[in-house]
DOLUM-496070 format. One record per residue: x, y, z of N, C-alpha, C in turn. Coordinates in pm, whole numbers, padded with zeros to 5 digits, always signed. Last residue first. Layout:
XYZXYZXYZ...
This chain:
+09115-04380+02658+09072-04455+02715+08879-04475+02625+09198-04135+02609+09269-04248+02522+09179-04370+02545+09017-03932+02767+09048-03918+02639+09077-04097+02521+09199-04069+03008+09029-04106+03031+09006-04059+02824+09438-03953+02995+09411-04103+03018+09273-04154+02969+09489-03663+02942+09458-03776+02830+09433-03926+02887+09578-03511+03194+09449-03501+03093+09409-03544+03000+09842-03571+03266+09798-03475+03106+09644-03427+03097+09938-03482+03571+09884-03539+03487+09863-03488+03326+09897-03374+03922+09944-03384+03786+09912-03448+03695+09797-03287+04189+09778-03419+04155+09863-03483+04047+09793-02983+04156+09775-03093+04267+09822-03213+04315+09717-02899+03928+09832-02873+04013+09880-02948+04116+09485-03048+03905+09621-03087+03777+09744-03029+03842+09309-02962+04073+09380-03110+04057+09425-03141+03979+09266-02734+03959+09363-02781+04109+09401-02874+04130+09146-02720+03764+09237-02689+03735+09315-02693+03871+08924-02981+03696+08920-02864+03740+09074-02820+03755+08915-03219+03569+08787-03193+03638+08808-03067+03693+09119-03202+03245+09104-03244+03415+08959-03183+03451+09207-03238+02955+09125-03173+02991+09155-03259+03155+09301-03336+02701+09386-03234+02771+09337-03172+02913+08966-03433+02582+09110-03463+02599+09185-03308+02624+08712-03574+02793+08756-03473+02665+08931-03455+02694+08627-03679+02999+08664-03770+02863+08711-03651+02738+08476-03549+03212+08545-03654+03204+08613-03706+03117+08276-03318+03118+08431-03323+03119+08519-03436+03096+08088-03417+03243+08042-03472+03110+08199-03429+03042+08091-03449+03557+08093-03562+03471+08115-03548+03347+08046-03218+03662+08166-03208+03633+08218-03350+03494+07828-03197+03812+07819-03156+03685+07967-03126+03572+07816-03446+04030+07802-03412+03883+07804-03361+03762+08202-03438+04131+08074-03375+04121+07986-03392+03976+08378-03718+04212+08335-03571+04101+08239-03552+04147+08583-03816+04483+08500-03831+04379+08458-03708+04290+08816-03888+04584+08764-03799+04597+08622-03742+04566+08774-04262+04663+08834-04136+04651+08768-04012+04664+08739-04530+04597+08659-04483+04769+08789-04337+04812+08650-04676+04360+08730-04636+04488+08666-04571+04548+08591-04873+04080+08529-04821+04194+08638-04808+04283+08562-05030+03771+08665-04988+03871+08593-04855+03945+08461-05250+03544+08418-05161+03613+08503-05107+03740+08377-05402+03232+08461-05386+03328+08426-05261+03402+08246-05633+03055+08201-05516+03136+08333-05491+03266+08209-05803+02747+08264-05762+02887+08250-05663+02928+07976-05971+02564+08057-05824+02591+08057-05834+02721+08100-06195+02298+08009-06154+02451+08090-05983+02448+07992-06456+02080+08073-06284+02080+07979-06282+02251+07882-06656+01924+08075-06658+01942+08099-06518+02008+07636-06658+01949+07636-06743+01951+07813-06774+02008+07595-06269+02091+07543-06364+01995+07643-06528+02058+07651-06197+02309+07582-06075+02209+07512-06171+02119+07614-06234+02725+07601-06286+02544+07538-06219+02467+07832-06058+02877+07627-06108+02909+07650-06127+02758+07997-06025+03230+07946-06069+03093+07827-06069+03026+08203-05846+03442+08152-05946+03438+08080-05949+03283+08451-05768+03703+08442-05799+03531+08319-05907+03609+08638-05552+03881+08515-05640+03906+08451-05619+03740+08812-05383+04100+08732-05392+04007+08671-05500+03981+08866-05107+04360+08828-05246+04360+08773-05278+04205+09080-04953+04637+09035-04986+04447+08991-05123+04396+09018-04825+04919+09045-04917+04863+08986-04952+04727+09136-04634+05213+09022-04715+05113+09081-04874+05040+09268-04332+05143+09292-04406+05220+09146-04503+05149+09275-04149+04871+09387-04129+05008+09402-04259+05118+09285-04121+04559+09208-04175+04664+09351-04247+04782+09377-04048+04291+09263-03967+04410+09214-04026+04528+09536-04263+04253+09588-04129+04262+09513-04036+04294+09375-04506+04185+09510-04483+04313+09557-04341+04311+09234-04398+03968+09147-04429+04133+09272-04444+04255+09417-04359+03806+09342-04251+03842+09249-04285+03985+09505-04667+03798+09544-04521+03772+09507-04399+03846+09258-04752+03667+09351-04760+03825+09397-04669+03827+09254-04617+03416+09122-04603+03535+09201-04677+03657+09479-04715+03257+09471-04590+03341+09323-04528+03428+09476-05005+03332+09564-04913+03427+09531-04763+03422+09277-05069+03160+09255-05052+03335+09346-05016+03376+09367-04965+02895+09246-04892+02966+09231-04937+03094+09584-05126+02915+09622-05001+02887+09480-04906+02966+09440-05397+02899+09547-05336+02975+09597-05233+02998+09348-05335+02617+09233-05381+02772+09300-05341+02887+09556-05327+02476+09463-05259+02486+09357-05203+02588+09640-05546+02549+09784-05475+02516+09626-05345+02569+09443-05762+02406+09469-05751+02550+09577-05617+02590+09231-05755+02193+09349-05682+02250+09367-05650+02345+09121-06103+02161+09107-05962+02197+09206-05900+02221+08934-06389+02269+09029-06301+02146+09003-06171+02154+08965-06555+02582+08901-06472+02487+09019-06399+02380+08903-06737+02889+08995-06741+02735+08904-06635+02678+08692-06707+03085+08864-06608+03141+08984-06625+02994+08370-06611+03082+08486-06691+03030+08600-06569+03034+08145-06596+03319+08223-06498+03248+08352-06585+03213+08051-06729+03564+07997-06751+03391+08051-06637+03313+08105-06544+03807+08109-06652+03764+08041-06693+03626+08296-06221+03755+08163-06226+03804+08161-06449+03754+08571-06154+03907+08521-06229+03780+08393-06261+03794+08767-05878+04120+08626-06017+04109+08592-06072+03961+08991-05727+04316+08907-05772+04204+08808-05912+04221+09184-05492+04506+09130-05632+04476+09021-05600+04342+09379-05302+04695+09372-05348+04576+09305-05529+04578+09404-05033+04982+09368-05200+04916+09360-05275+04763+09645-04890+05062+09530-04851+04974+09525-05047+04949+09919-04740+05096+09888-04822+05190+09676-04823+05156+10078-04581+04955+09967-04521+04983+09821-04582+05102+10220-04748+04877+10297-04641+04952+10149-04574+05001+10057-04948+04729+10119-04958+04882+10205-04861+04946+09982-04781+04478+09873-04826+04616+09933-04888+04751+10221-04826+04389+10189-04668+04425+10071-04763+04551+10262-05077+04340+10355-05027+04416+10299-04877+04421+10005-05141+04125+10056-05198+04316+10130-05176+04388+10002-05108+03894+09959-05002+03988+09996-05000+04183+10071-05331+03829+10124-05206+03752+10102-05090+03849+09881-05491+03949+10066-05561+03948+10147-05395+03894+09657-05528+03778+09684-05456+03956+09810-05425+03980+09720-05584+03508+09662-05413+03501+09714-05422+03681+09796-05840+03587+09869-05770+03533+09863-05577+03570+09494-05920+03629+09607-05898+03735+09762-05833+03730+09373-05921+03383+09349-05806+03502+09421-05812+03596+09505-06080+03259+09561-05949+03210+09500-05801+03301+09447-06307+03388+09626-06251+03384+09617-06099+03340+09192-06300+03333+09244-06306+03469+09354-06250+03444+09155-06367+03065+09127-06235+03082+09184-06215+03275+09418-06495+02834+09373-06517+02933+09325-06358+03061+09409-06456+02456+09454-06404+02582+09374-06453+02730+09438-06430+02112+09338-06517+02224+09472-06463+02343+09414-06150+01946+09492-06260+01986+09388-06316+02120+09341-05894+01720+09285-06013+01769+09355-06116+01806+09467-05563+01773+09415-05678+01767+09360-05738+01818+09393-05264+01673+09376-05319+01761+09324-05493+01701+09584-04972+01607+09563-05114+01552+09555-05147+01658+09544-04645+01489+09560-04734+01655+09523-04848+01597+09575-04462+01341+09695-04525+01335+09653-04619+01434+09340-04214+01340+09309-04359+01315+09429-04464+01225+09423-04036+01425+09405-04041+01294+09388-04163+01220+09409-04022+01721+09329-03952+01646+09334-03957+01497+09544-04225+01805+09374-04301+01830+09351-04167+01691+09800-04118+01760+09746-04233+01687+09630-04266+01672+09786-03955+01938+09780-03898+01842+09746-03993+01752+09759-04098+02176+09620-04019+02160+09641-03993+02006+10022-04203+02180+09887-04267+02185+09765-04239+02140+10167-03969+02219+10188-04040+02121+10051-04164+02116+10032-03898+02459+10072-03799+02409+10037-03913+02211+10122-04145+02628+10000-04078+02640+09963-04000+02499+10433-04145+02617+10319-04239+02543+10208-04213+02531+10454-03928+02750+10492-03881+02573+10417-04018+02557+10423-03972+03021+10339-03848+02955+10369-03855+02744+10562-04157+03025+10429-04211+03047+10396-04081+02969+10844-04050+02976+10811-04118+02943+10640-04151+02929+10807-03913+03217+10851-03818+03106+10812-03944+02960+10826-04052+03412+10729-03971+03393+10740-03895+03281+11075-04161+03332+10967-04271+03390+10828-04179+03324+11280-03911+03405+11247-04005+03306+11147-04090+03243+11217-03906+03682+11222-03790+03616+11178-03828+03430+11279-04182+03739+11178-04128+03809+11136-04044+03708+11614-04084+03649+11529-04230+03623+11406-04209+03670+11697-03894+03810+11730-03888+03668+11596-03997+03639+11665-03997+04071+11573-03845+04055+11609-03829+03893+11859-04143+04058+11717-04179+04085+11635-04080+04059+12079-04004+04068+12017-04100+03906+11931-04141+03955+12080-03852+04255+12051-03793+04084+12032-03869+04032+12116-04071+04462+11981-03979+04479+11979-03869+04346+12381-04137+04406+12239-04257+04348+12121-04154+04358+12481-03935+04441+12469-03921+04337+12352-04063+04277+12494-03889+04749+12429-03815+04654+12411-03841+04486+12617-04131+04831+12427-04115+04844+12432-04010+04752+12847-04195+04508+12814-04214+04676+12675-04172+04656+12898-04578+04367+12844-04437+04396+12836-04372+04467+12883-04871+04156+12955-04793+04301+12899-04642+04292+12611-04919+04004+12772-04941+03996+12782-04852+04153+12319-04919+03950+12413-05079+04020+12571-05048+04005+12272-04740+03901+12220-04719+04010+12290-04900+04022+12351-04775+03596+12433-04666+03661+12438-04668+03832+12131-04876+03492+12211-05006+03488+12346-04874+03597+11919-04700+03522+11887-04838+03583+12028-04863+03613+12021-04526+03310+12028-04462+03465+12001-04628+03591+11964-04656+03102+12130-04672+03172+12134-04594+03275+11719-04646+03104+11802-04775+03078+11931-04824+03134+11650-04381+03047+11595-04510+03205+11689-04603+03194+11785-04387+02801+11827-04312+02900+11758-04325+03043+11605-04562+02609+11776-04550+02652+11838-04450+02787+11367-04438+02656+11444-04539+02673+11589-04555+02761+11473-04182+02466+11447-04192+02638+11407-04330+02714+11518-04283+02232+11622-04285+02349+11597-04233+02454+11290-04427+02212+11374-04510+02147+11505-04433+02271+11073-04232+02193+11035-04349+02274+11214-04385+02287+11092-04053+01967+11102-04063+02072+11074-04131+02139+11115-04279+01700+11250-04141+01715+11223-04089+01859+10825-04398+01729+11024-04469+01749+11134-04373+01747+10677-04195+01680+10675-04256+01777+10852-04326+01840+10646-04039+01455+10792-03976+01556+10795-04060+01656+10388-04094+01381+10492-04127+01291+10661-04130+01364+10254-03977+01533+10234-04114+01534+10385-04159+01480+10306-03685+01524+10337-03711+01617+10410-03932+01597+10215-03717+01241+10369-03642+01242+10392-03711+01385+09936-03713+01283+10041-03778+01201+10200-03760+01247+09896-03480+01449+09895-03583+01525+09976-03750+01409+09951-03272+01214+10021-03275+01347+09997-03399+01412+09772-03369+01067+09924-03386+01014+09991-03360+01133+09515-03354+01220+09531-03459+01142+09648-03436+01127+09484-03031+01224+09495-03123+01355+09587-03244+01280+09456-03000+00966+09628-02944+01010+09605-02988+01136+09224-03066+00900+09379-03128+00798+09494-03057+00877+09106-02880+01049+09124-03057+01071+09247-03097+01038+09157-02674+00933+09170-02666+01071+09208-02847+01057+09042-02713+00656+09188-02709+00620+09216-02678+00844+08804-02819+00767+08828-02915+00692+09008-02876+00721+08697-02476+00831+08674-02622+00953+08778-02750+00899+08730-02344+00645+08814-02351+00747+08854-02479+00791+08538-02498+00472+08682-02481+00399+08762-02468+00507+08316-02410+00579+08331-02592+00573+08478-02565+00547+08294-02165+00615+08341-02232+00708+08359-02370+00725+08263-02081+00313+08392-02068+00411+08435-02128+00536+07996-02238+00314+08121-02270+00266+08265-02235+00288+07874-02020+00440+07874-02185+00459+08021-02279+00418+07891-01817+00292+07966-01819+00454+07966-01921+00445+07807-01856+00074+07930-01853+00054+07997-01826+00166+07542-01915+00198+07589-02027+00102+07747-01994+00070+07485-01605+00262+07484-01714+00373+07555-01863+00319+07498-01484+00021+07568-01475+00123+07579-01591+00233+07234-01649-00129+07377-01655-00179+07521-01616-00094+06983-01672-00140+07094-01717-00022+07210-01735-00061+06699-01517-00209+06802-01552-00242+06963-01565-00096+06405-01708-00226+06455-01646-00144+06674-01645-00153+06105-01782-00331+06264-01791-00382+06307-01673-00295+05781-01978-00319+05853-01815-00280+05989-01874-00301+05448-02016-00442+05588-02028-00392+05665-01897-00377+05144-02228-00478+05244-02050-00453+05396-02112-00379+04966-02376-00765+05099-02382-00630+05112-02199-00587+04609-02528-00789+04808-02432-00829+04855-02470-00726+04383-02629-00768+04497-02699-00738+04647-02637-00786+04174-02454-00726+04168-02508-00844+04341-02558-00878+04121-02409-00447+04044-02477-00509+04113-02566-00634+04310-02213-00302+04165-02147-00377+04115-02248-00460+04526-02336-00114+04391-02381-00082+04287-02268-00196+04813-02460-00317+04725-02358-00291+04582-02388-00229+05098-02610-00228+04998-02616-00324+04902-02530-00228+05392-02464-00215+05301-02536-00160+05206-02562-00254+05774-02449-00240+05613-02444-00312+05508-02520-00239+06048-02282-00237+06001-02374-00155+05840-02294-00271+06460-02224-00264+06300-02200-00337+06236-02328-00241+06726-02006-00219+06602-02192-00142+06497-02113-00209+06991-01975-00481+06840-01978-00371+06775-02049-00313+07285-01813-00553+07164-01886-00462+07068-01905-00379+07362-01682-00872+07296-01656-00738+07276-01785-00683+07562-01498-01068+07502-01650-01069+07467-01585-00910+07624-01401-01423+07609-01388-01286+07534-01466-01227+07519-01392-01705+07612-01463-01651+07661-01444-01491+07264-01201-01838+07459-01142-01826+07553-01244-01747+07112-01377-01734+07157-01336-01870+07240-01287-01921+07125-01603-01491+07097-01462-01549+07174-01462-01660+07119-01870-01316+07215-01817-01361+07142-01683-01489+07068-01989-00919+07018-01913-01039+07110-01843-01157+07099-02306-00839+07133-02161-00856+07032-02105-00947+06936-02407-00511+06994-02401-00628+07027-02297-00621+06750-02616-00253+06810-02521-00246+06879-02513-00408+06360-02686-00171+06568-02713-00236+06637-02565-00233+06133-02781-00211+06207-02732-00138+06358-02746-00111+05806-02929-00215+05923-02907-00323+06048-02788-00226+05734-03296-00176+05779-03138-00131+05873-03112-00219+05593-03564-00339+05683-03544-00261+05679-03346-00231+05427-03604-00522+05501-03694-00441+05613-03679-00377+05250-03474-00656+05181-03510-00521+05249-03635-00448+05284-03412-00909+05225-03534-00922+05230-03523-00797+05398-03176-00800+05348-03139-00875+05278-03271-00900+05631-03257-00731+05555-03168-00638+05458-03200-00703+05795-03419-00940+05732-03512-00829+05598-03439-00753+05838-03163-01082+05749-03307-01106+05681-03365-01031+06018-03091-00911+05912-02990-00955+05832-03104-00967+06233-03252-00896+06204-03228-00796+06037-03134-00816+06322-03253-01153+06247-03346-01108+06186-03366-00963+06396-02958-01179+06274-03045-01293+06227-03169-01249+06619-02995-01017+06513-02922-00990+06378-02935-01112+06832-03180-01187+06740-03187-00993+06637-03125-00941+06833-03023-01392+06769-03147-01431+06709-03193-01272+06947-02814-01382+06825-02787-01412+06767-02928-01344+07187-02736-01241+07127-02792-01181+06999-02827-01219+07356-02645-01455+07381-02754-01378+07283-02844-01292+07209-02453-01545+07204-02618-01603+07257-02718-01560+07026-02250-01321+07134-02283-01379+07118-02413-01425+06690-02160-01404+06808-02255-01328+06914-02254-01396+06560-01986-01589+06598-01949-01487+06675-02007-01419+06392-02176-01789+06535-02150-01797+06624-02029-01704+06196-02242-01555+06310-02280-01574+06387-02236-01628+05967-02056-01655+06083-01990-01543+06174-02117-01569+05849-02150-01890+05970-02041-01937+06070-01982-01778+05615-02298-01894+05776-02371-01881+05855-02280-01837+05427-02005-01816+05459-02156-01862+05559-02228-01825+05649-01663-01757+05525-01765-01790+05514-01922-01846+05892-01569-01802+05894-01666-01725+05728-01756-01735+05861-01400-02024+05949-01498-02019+05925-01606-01940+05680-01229-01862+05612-01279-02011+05760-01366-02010+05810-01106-01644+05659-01200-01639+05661-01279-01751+06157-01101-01746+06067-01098-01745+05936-01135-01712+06464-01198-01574+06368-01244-01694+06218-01132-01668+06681-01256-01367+06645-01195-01468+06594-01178-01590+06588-01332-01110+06613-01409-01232+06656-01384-01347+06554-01100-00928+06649-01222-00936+06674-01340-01036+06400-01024-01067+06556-00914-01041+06609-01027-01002+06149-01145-01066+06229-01112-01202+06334-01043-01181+06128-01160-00801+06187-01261-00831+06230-01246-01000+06041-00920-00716+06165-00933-00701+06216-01079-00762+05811-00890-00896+05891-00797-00930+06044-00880-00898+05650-01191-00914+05651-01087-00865+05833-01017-00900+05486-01388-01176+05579-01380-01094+05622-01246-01020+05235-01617-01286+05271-01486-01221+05370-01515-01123+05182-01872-01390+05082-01778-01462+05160-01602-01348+05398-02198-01465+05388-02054-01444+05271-01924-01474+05267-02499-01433+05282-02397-01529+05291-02291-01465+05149-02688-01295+05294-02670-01256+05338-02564-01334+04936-02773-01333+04995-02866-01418+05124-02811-01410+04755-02590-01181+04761-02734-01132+04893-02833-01231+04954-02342-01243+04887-02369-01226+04869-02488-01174+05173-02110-00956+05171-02189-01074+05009-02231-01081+05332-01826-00900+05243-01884-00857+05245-01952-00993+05628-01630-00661+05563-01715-00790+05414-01851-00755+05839-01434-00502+05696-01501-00552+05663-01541-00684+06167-01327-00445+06081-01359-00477+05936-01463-00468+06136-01101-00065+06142-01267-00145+06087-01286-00276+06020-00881-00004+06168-00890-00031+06169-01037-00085+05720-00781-00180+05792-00843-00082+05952-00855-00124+05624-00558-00344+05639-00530-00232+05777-00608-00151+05447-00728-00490+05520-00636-00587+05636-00568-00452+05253-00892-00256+05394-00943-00358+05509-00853-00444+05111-00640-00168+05267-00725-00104+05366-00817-00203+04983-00570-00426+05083-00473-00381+05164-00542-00278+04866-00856-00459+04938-00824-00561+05044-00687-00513+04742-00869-00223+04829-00999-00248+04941-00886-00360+04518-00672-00258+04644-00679-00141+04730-00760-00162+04361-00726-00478+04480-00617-00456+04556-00585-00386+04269-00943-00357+04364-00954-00493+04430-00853-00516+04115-00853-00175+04179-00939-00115+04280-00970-00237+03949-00675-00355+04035-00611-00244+04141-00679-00225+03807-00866-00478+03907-00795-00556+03982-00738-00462+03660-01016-00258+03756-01067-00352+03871-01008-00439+03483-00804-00214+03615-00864-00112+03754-00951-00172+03363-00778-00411+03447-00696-00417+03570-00690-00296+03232-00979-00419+03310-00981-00536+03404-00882-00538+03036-01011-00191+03195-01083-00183+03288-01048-00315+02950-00749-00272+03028-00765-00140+03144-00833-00176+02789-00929-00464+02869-00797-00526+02972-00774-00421+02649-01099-00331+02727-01138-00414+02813-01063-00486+02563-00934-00103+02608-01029-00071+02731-01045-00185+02358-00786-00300+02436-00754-00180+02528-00802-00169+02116-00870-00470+02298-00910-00524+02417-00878-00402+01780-00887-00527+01863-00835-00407+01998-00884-00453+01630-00837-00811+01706-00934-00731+01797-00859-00636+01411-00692-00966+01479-00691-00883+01539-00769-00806+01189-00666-01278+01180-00813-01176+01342-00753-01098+00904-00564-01447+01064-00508-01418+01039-00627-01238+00695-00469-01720+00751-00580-01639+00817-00580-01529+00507-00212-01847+00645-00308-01785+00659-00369-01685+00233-00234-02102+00325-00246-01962+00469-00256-01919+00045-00136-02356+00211-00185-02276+00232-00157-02117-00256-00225-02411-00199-00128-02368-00042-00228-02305-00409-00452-02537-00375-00351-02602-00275-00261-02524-00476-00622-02316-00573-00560-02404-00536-00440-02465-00107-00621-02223-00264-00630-02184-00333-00559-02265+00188-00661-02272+00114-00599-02355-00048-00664-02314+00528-00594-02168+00410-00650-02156+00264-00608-02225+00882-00568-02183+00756-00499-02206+00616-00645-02189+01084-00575-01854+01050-00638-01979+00917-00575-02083+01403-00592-01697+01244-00467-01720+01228-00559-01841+01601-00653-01389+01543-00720-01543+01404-00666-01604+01851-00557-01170+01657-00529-01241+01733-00579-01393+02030-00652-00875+02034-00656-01056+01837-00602-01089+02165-00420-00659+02016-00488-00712+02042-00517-00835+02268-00350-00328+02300-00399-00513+02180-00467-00522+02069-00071-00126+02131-00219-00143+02144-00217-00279+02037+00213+00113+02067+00145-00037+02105-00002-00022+01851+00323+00334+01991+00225+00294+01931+00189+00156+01539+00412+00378+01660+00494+00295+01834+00426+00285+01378+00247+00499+01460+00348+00570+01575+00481+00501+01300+00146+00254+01171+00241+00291+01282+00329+00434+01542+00134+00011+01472+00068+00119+01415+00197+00185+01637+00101-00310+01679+00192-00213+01480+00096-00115+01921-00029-00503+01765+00011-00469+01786+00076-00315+02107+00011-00819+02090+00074-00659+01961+00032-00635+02167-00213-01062+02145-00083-00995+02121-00090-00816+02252-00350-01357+02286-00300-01229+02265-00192-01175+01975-00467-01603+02075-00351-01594+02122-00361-01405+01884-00611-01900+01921-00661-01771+02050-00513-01690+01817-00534-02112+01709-00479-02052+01747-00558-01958+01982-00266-02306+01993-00396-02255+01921-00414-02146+01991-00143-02554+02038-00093-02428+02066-00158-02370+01795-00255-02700+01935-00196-02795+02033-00175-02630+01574-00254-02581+01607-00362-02597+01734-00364-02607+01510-00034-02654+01511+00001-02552+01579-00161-02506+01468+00010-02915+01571+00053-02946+01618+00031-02719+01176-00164-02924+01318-00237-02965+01442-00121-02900+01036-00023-02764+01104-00107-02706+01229-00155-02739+01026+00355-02798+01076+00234-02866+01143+00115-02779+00915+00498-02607+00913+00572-02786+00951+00409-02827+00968+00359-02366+00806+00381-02449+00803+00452-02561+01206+00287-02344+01111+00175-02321+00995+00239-02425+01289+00560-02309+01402+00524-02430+01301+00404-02465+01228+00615-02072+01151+00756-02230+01163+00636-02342+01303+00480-01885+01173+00443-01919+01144+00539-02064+01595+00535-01921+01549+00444-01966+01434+00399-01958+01520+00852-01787+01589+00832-02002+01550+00696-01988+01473+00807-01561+01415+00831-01648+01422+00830-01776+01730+00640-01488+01614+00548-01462+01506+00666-01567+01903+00831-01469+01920+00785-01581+01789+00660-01576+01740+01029-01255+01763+01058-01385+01792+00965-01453+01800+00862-01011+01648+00884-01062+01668+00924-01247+02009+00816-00882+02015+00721-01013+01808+00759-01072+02030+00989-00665+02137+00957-00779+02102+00896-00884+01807+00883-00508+01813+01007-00582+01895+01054-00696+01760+00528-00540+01834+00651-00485+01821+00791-00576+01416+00394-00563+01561+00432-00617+01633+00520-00544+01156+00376-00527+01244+00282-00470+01386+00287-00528+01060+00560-00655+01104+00588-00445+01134+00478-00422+01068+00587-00913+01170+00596-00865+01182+00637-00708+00801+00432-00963+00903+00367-00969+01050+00437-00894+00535+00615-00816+00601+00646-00940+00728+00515-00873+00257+00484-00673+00339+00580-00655+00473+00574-00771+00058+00332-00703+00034+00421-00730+00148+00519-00726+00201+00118-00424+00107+00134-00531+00058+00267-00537+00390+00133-00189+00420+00153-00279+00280+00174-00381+00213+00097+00057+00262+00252+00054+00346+00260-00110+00081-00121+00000+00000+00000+00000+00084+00126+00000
């Protein structure tokens, strides 16, 4: 009731009353030419509060007992114009960050085809949109690497795998770059990719400087501890010789002071000695000179051996020394005994030399790997100073002691536990 009778344009905005009148003049001098116009048109409507809403109108002519009518049918479009224009918004933001972003961008279709690439990734490629479109960003890879990255694309692209590598890029003037390129596949439906190239060419030629340090650092650990392995018999050979004949010197006539220099020569020696086998030992473990054999050996003798080495310090020190063979632990076995021997003296070793009063106790026992192989367990316990936990993870690094008082203290290299 409040519309009937009342003229067509109060349901229009005031803005659009005029060209709504030319297209009813243009309807009633001439449908056809009104036809010519197009009788599906976008417009404004307007609501009894006065908000406007998108309206498609469709006007048609009609013809009752002679007289024309019009038709005219309004679809509310709100919504669908909204989202169309959220849509374009949301496409003009992508497109000013991509033109924007410091990484190149690129987007493909479902078949892996190039349809858009952003500014920075044509500075890094140096190609053009219209070059790189379709196939055409590959010839963006260097050739070395085309063929890893074509099949690495593929696979993405058949849904077998990630695409995410690292390459070069080689340009048209011959200048070369590197990049991690990475691609996802796209959630708008119609199965593309987006990706991004990010050039890493600084960081790839730090990388590499520091593999080059790190390697020519090694190679010059490695020739020094060579060199050491190698010098083994040039020093061993006459300090030797020189315990040797301080030994055979302390059996000729003498007076006290001078057996008390060749004892303090020989002692002086002894230790001078242990520290350069140490020394010469480690250098071998480190370049992998250390040969360890396979000889059958009796495992009792060679733990009583290891006590027998240590047994004259533990009795000045008046210190207990014992052991145990757990029972079902075989005492024949193939193995480097020279070896086995070497590692319980210097864990005796070290338990007779922190530990003041008590007693060093070790204790072997076994447990089957397979049908011919067991693994022994050896284990040495005193009743010394002991470590602190957080001192434990020290234990084994070479040159190294649990703290710098008990190297003044105590002495030592700091390689037993290292060699060991």
């Amino acid at each position: 009731h409040e519309v009937l009778g009342q003229p067509l344009e109060v349901l229009l905005p005031e803005s659009a009353r005029a060209a709504h009148h030319r297209h009813l003049d243009a309807f009633a001098v001439s449908p056809q030419a009104a036809r010519r116009m197009g009788e599906r048109r976008d417009i404004h409507g307007r609501r009894a509060d006065g908000s406007l809403f998108d309206a498609e109108a469709s006007i048609s002519h009609v013809a009752i007992d002679g007289r024309t009518y019009f038709a005219a049918i309004l679809r509310d479009v709100s919504e669908a114009r909204e989202a169309t224009r959220a849509l374009a918004r949301s496409e003009a933001r992508f497109r000013e960050l991509a033109a924007s972003a410091p990484v190149g961008i690129f987007q493909c279709d479902a078949g892996g085809l190039c349809d858009y690439v952003n500014e920075r990734w044509c500075a890094m490629a140096g190609m053009t949109p219209a070059e790189a479109a379709g196939a055409g960003w590959m010839r963006a890879v260097h050739p070395v690497d085309r063929l890893r990255v074509l099949q690495a694309w593929t696979a993405v692209v058949e849904g077998r795998g990630s695409y995410d590598l690292r390459h070069r890029f080689l340009r048209p003037d011959g200048s070369e770059s590197w990049v991690m390129a990475r691609a996802v596949r796209s959630h708008d439906g119609d199965g593309g990719f987006l990706g991004t190239v990010t050039d890493v060419t600084e960081s790839h030629e730090q990388s590499l400087a520091l593999e080059r340090a790190k390697a020519d650092a090694e190679a010059a650990a490695r020739a020094k501890s060579l060199f050491l392995a190698n010098m083994s018999h040039e020093i061993r050979t006459p300090l030797n010789a020189v315990i040797g004949m301080t030994t055979l010197l302390l059996d000729t006539p003498m007076s006290e002071d001078q057996r008390d220099f060749a004892r303090t020569i020989r002692a002086s020696g002894e230790s001078l000695l242990e520290i350069i086998n140490d020394i010469l030992d480690y250098s071998k473990a480190d370049v992998g000179k250390l040969e360890i054999e396979q000889q059958v050996f009796d495992l009792r003798r060679c733990v009583e051996d290891s006590l027998d080495l240590v047994a004259p310090r533990a009795l000045e020190k008046r210190l207990n020394l014992a052991y145990l063979i757990e029972d079902g632990t075989p005492e024949t076995l193939v193995g480097d005994a020279t070896r086995i021997r070497q590692i319980l003296v210097n864990l005796l070793s070290n338990a007779v030399k922190f530990t003041h009063q008590g007693e060093v106790f070790v204790s072997v026992d076994s447990e089957p790997v397979d049908a011919h192989t067991r693994r022994i367990r050896f284990s040495v316990q005193d009743s010394g100073i002991g470590i602190a936990t957080e001192h434990v993870p020290r234990l084994f690094q070479s040159f190294t002691q649990v703290d710098a008082s008990t190297t003044r203290k105590y002495g030592g290299t700091g390689l037993g536990l290292a060699i060991t």
